[in-house]
C-alpha positions, 0 to 999 in steps of 0.5 A: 436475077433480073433486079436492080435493087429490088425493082425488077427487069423485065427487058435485063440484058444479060451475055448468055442464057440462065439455069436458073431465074431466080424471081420471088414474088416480094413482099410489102415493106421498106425497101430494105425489107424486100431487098432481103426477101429477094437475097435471101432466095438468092442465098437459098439458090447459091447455097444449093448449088455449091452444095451441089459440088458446082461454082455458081455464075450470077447475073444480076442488074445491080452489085448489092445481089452480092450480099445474097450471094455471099450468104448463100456461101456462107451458108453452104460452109465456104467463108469467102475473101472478096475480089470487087471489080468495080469503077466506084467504091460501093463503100457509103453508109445511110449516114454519108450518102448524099443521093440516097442510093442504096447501090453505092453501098453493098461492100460497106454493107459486106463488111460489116456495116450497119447489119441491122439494115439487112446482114442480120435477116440474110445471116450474113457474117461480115467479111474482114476488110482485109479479106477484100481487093477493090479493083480499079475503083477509080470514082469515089466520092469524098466519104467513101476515099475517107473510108477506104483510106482507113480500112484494111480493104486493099485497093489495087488498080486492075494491073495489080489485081494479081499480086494482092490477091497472093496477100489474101489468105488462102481461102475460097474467093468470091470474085465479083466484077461490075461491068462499069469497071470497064472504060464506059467508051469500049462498054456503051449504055452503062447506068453510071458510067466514069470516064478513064477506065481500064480496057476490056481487054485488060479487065479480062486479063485480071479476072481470068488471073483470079481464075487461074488461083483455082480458089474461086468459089463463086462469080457475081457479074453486076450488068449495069447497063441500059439495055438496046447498047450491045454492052451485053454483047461486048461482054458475052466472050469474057462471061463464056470464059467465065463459066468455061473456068468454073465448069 
């Protein structure tokens, strides 16, 4: 799904090759209104495939596809919990961000919050916050450390990631992993780096471990990188390993 958002990208680096590329032509509107358009062919694609008998593995340029991949899961009769891998929370709102971006948002967006801004359009039920791991997310900006601090999402170092996944219910997972989880040092080119995070090595530790629950349903890989960097190249072995779990 070669998008940031709803603008897309021709020259998205991705490790490996697609089955299939999802690029509708989208409409006039607001961003949101073209963001739904786009998720709502994703959660059309998603849907088809698990239906299919199959665990999708998405490539995306950003975390919010997430919200279509859900749907799309939702839609063919899976009620997912959520493993987030990811350097930042995702957790603003319209209402506390300071730079306006939408992508700091999808898993505020995914419990529930502010449904009228796209839920709603992709018939996306909320995912309860207990339901949900937030790996690492070590860069949080005030409001949303304010928020996961009153939540119920269970907010775990990558380490740890493991044992709070036993704590969900026993129910599918969607496994979803930003690749600048990853210490921007080992993953060069990412869009918004933050110093100080977990090895590769480790990285791929954890998500395989979610793997191995055999309860994986569907993977989101957010490519969040600058293309010419070779960070696609450095996390080809861990995506391969992915679609080798899930074949």
């Amino acid at each position: 799904m070669p998008y940031h958002l709803d603008e897309y990208l021709p020259e998205l680096d991705v490790p490996g090759s697609a089955e299939t590329t999802v690029m509708p032509s989208l409409p006039d509107g607001t961003r949101w209104a073209r963001m739904a358009w786009l998720y709502g062919a994703v959660a059309v694609t998603v849907a088809g495939t698990v239906s299919a008998g199959h665990r999708p593995l998405v490539l995306s340029g950003d975390c919010t596809t997430a919200l279509g991949v859900v749907a799309g899961l939702q839609r063919a009769g899976v009620d997912p919990t959520v493993v987030w891998f990811d350097a930042h929370g995702d957790l603003q709102s319209p209402e506390t961000t300071s730079s306006g971006y939408l992508g700091g948002m999808p898993l505020r967006l995914l419990t529930g919050h502010r449904r009228d801004l796209i839920a709603t359009a992709l018939d996306l039920r909320p995912v309860a916050e207990a339901d949900v791991v937030l790996a690492d997310g070590r860069d949080l900006d005030p409001p949303e450390a304010d928020q996961l601090r009153r939540s119920a999402i269970r907010h775990r170092p990558v380490g740890d990631v493991a044992d709070a996944v036993g704590q969900l219910p026993d129910r599918p997972i969607y496994l979803h992993l930003d690749a600048d989880v990853v210490d921007p040092v080992e993953l060069p080119g990412l869009r918004f780096p933050a110093p100080g995070g977990p090895q590769l090595a480790e990285v791929a530790d954890a998500v395989t471990a979610v793997l191995d629950t055999g309860r994986v349903a569907a993977v989101g890989v957010a490519c969040t990188w600058d293309p010419g960097h070779g960070a696609a190249a450095r996390l080809g072995p861990l995506v391969k390993e992915i679609l080798r779990r899930l074949a």
